[in-house]
C-alpha atoms as one frame of an Amber mdcrd trajectory, in Angstrom:
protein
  58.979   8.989 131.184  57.788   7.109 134.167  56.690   8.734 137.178  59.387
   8.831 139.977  58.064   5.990 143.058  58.539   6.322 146.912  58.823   3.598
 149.452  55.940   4.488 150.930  53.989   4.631 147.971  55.133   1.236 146.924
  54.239  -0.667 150.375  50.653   1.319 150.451  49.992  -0.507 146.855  51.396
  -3.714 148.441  49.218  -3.597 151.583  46.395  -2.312 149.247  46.878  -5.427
 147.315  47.254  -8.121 150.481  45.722 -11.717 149.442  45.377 -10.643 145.847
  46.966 -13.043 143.224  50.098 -11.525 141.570  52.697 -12.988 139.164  55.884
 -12.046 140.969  58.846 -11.372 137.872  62.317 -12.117 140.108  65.928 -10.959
 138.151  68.393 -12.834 139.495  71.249 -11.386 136.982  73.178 -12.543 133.876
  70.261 -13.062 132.128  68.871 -15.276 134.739  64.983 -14.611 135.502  62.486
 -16.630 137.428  58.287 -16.194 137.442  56.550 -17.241 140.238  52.359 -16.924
 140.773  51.323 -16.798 144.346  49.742 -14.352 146.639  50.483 -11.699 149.008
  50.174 -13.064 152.573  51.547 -10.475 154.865  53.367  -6.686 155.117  55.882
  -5.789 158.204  57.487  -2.891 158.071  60.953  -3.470 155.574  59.390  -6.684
 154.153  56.276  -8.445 152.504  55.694 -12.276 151.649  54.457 -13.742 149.253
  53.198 -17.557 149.162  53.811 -18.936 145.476  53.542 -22.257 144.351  55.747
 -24.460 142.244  55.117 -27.284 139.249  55.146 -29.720 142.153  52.776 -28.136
 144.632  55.155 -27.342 146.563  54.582 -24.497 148.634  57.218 -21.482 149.690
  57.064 -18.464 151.079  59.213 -15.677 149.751  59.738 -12.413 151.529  61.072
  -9.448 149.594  61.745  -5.890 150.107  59.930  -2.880 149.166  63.180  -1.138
 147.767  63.578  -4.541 145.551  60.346  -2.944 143.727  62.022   0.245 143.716
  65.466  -0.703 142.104  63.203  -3.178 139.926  64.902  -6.379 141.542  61.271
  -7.485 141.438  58.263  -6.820 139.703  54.680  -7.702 140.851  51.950  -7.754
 138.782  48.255  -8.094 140.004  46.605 -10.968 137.731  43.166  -9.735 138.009
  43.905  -7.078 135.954  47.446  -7.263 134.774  48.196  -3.718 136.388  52.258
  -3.421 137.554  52.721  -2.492 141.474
């Protein structure tokens, strides 16, 4: 059973993680899932961004919530050593 995860908890591992490369796992629905690498620029309080990186070089920057890591919207994972935030 996995361990039950607070808000707070999750945006101390974000903020513990800022500038670190993750692959960032987005469901969009229906079957519909998109993979992004990039890395964590910045934390505010309700939101973090991420700067990824497409085929193109073109470069975005996503913001996403901590609750979409909660509800598993999201998930990051920390390439250096695969570990899930």
């Amino acid at each position: 059973m996995s361990e039950a995860r607070s808000l707070k908890s999750i945006k101390r591992d974000v903020q513990s993680n800022i500038g670190e490369k993750v692959t960032l796992k987005v469901n969009r629905g229906r079957r519909r899932n998109i993979t992004h690498k990039g890395v964590i620029d910045e934390i505010y309080p309700s939101v973090f961004t991420v700067i990824v990186e497409d085929d193109l070089n073109n470069v975005q920057t996503l913001s996403y919530t901590y609750s979409d890591i909660l509800i598993s919207s999201i998930e990051l994972i920390l390439c250096k050593n695969n570990e899930k935030i």
